[in-house]
C-alpha positions in Angstrom: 84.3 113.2 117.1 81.9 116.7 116.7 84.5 118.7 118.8 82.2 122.2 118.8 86.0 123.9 118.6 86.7 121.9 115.4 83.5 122.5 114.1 82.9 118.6 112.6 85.7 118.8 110.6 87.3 115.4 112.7 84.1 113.4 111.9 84.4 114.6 107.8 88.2 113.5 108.1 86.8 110.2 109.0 84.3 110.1 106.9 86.3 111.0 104.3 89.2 108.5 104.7 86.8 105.5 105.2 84.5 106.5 102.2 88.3 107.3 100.3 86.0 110.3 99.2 89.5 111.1 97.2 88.1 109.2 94.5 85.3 109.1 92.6 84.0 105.5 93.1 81.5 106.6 96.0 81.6 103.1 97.7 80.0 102.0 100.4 81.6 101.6 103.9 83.8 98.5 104.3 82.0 95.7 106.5 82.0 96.2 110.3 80.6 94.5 113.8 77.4 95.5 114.8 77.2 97.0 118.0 74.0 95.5 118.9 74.5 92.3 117.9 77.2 89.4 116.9 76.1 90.3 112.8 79.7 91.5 111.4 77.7 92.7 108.1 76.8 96.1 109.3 77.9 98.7 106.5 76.6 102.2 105.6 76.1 104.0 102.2 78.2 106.0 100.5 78.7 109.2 102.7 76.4 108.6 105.5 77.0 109.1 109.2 73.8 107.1 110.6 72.2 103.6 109.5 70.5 100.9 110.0 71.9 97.0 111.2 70.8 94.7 108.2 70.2 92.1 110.9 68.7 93.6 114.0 68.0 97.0 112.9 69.9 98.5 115.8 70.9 102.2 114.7 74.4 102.3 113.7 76.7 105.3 113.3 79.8 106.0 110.9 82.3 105.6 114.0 80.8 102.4 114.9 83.6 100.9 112.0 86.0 101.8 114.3 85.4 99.3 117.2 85.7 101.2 120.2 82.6 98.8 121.3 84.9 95.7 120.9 87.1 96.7 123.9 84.3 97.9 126.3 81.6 95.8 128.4 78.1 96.4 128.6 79.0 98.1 132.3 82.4 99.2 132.1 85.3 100.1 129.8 89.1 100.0 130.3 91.5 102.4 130.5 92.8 101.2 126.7 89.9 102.4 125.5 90.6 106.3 126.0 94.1 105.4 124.6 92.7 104.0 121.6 90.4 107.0 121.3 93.2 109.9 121.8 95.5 107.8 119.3 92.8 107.8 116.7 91.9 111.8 117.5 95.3 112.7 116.7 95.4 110.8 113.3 92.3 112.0 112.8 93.3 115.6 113.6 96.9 114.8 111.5 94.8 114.3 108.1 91.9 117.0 108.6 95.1 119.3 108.0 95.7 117.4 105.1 92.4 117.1 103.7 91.8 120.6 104.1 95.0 121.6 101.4 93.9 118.6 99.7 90.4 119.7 99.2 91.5 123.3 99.1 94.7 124.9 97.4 96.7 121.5 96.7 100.2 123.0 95.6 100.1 124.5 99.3 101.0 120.6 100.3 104.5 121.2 98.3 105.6 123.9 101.4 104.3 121.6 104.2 105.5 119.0 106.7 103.2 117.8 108.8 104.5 115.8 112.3 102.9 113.5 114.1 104.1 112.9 117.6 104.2 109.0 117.6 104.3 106.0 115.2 102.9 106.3 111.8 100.6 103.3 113.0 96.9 101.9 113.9 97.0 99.0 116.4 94.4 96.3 116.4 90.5 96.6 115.2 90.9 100.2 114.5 93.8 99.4 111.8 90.9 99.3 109.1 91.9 103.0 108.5 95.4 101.9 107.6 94.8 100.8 104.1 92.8 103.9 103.0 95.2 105.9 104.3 97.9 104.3 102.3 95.9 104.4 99.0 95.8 108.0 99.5 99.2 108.9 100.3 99.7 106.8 96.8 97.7 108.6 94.8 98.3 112.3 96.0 102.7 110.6 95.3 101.3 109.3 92.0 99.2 112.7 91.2 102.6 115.0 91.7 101.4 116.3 95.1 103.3 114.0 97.5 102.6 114.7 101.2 105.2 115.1 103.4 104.5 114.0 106.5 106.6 111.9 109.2 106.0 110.8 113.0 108.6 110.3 115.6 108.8 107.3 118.3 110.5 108.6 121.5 110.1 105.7 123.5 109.2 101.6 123.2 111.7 99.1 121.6 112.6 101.3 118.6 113.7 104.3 120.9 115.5 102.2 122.9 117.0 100.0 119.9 118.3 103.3 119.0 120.7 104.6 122.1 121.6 101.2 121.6 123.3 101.8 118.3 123.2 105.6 117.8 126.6 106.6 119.5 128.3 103.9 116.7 126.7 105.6 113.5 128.1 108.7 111.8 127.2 112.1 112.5 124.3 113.1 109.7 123.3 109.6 108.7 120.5 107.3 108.6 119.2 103.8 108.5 116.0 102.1 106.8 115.7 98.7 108.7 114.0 95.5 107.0 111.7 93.2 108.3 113.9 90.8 109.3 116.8 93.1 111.0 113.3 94.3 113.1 112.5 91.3 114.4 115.9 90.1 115.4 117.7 92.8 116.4 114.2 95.0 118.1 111.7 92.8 118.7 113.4 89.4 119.0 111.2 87.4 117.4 111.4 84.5 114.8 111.9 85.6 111.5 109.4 83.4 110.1 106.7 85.6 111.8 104.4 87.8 109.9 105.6 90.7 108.3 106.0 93.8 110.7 103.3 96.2 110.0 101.9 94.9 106.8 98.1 95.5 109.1 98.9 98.4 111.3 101.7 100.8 109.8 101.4 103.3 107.3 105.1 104.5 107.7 108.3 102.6 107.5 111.2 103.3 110.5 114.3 105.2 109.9 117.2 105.6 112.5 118.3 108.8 112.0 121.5 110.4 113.8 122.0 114.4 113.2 124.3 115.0 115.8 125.4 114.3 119.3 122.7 115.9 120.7 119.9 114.5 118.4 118.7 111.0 117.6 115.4 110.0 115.7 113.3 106.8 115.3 111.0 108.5 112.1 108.0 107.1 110.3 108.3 108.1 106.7 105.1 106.5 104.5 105.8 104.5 101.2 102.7 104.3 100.2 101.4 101.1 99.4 103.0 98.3 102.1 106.8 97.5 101.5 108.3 94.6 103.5 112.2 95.6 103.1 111.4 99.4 102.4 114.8 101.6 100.7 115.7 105.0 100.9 114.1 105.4 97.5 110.7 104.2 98.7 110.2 106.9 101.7 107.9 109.7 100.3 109.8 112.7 99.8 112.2 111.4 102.1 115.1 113.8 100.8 113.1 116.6 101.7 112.5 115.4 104.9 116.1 115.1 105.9 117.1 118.4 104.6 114.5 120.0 106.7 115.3 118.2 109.5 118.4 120.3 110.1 116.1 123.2 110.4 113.6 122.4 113.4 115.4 120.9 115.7 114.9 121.8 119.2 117.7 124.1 121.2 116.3 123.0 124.5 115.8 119.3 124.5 117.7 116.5 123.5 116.3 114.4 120.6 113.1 116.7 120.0 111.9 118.6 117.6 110.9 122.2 117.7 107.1 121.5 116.0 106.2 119.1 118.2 108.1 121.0 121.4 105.7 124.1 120.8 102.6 122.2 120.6 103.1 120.4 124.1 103.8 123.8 125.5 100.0 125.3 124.2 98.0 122.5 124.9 96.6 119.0 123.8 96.4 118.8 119.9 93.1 117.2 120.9 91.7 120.4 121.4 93.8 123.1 120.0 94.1 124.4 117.0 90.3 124.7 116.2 89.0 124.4 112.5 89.3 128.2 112.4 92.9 128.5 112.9 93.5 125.7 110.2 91.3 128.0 107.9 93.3 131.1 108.9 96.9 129.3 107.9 95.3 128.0 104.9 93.8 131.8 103.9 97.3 133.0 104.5 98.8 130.3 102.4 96.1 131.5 99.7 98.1 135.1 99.6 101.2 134.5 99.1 102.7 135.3 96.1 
């Protein structure tokens, strides 16, 4: 999580989001599995990145919360486990762009979109970030500084879902599907089954046709959890769709020019660094 190139600033975006240092209750860290032992008390105080098992006194660190020790043995670790870590990097890297307008120059938010290349979602033991992350998207909606921010799915059932039912819809149109149209028509499941993504999402799907040429499954947050989610609910979803127009990609089919220049420079693991993010932001500061 201390990236030298990003100088920290990952690790205070965790910190930040699991303290929900937004707000000014300073509470502790929510209650986590000890590393060390089977105690699944193990917390840390307000702000802190290294403590102390209540139980067996192993040391314990801030990204302990996040579980990666539940998926590894004591001699060996499976190939989910970088997955899990490279999907939590790039939230991680997603909201230190946020916290940094946030924390900095807050009206610069109002000119920003920020993409995420993927789901708006956090699968299994590491969905614990999930909930903070939709109280804060609440409060900055609720403050009159709404984030804009979307991710796009271009493969798994949703993608596929999609060219199943994209050549059907109209040009420029778009579709907010419910629980229960999810899992019958995408997942096939019984609709008596728990509610999709009420754990692990912190967007709701859209179906999105522009053209014949490009086709979206989007994540577009609500905010707090909504089972049957509307137009209405999706965070500055009108602003979304206008811009869409504007960023598409001339080379590829379905993509988006954003996310098409960052594959061509390199991993968003590793590039931009923390200065670059303070160079866009300085620039920001100039304007006009």
């Amino acid at each position: 999580m201390k990236d030298p190139s990003l100088e920290g600033e990952v690790l205070e975006t965790l910190k930040w989001i699991a303290y929900q240092k937004w707000d000014e209750s300073k509470r502790e860290l929510p209650d986590f599995q000890c590393p060390h032992c089977d105690s699944d008390k193990c917390s840390l105080p307000y702000d802190t990145e290294i403590g102390k098992c209540p139980r067996c006194s192993g040391e314990v660190f801030v990204t302990d919360m996040l579980g990666f020790h539940l998926e590894m043995a004591d001699d060996s670790a499976p190939d989910s486990v970088a997955m899990s870590y490279m999907s939590i990097h790039e939230t991680l890297l997603l909201f230190t762009g946020i916290r940094y307008f946030w924390q900095g120059r807050r009206e610069t938010l109002g000119d920003c979109l920020f993409i995420k290349d993927g789901p708006l979602s956090i699968r299994a033991q590491y969905s614990k970030l999930v909930e903070p992350i939709r109280r804060f998207l609440t409060l900055a909606r609720d403050s009159g500084v709404p984030v804009c921010l979307l991710g796009q799915e271009k493969t798994g059932a949703f993608a596929e879902h999609l060219d199943l039912i994209a050549d059907d819809a109209p040009i420029r149109s778009y579709f907010v599907p419910s629980h229960n149209y999810i899992r019958e028509e995408v997942q096939h499941r019984p609709v008596a089954s728990a509610d999709y993504g009420k754990d692990t999402n912190y967007g709701a799907k859209v179906f999105v046709r522009l053209n014949e040429r490009h086709r979206f499954v989007l994540n577009i947050p609500t905010g707090s959890y909504i089972r049957d989610p509307h137009d209405s609910d999706l965070i500055r979803g009108p602003d979304i769709f206008a811009t869409l127009p504007t960023i598409l990609s001339a080379r590829y089919e379905n993509a988006l020019l954003p996310v098409e220049l960052a594959h061509s420079v390199a991993s968003l693991s590793t590039y931009p660094s923390a200065k670059v993010l303070s160079m866009f932001a300085e620039a920001a500061r100039r304007k006009p």
